[in-house]
C-alpha positions, 0 to 999 in steps of 0.5 A, spaced: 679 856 377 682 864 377 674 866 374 667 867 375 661 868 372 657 864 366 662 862 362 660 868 356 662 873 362 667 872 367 671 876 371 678 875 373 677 873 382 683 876 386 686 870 390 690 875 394 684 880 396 679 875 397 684 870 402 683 864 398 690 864 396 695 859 399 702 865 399 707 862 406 707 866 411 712 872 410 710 872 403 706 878 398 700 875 394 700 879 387 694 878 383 695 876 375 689 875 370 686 867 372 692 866 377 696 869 383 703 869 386 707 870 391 714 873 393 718 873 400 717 878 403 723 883 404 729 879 409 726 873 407 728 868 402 724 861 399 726 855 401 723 850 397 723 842 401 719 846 406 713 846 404 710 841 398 702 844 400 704 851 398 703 856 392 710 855 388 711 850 393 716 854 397 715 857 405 719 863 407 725 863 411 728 868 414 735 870 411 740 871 417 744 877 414 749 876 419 751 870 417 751 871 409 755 877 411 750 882 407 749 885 413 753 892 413 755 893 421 761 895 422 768 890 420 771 889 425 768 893 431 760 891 429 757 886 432 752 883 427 745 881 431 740 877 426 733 878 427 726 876 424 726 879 417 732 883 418 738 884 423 741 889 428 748 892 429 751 895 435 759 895 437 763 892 440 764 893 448 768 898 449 767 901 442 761 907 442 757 908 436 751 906 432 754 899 430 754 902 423 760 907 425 764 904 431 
């Protein structure tokens, strides 16, 4: 697996451009040399009970920035709001501003 040819030529098949990779939903497919891998995407993070079928045995979940406290609203004021992949900030009512800034 990972090759093709006569077995005196082979080449390398690229998993990820062909779609014959097994990468989670919100993952990124690398092509490597004889194999492939996967990474969560940017706001998601593995979570490895989830799935045993997957590539590297992991699912991508996402990362509630708000809870983890990773986001960069404004403390106290910002009011943090998770959100698919990433999160979003306001202010608290009677506080203007972007919520970064309040």
């Amino acid at each position: 697996p990972g090759f093709e040819g006569d077995g005196f030529f082979c080449t390398d098949i690229d998993e990820c451009s062909r779609d014959t990779n097994d990468c989670p939903l919100e993952s990124t497919c690398t092509n490597m040399e004889g194999n492939f891998s996967c990474l969560c995407n940017a706001g998601f993070q593995p979570l490895p009970e989830e799935c045993e079928m997957c590539h590297g045995g992991f699912n991508c979940t996402d990362i509630n920035e708000c809870e983890e406290g990773i986001d960069n609203c404004h403390d106290p004021w910002g009011v943090c709001t998770n959100t698919h992949g990433s999160f979003n900030c306001s202010c608290a009512p009677y506080y203007g501003g972007d919520g970064i800034i309040c």
